[in-house]
N, C-alpha and C positions, 0 to 999 in steps of 0.2 A: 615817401612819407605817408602817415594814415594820419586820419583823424577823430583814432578811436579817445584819445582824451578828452576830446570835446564833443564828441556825443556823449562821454559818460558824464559827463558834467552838467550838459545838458538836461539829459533825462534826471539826473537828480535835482534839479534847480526848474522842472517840470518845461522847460522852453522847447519848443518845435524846431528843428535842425535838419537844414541840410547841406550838402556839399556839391563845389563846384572841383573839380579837379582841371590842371591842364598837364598833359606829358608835354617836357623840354625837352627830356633826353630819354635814350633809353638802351643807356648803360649798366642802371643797376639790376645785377642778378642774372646779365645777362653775359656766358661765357665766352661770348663773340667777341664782342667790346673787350675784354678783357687781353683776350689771348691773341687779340690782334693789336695788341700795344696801345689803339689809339684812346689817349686820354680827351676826357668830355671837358671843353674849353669853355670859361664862363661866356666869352662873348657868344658862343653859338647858344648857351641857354638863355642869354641875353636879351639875342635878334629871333629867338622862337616866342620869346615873352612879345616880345612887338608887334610880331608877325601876327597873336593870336588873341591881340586886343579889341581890335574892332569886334571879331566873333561873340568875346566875353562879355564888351558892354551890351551887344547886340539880346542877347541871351536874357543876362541881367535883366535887360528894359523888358524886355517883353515876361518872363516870369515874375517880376515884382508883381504888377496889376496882377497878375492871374491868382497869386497868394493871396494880395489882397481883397479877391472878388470872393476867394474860394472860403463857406464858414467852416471852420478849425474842429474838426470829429474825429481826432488821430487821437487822443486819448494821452496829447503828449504833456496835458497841464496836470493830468492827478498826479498825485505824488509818488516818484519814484518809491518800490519798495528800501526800507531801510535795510542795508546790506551785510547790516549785524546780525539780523535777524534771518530763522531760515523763511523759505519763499512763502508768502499767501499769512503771513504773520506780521507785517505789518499795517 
């Protein structure tokens, strides 16, 4: 999965965004998984989501404060260009 619709949403609605990703499986796209029959069972994507909790809160905690230490110069509040328009014309 990506999370291109939510940074485009973002960037239009001017908010700062960013993403945490975790790989569960890694079946898709991948012709090994495939063509060696075995299908990707929920509970193994399950007990990888559990297994990789503690890392995530861990992560979480400690980037929150650093965001909120850090002041905001990413340019991510001016207003997206309007996408009707062509570029440097809004």
């Amino acid at each position: 999965m990506t999370q291109a619709p939510e940074v485009a949403l973002a960037r239009e609605l001017g908010l700062c965004y960013a993403e945490l990703a975790m790989v569960t499986d890694r079946d898709a796209g991948e012709a090994s998984a495939t063509s060696l029959g075995v299908p990707v069972k929920m509970e193994a994507v399950f007990e990888r989501l559990k297994a990789m909790a503690a890392t995530t809160r861990r992560l979480i905690n400690q980037a929150v404060p650093m965001i909120e230490a850090t002041p905001v110069a990413c340019g991510c509040s001016e207003m997206a260009p309007d996408p009707a328009l062509p570029m440097g014309d809004a």
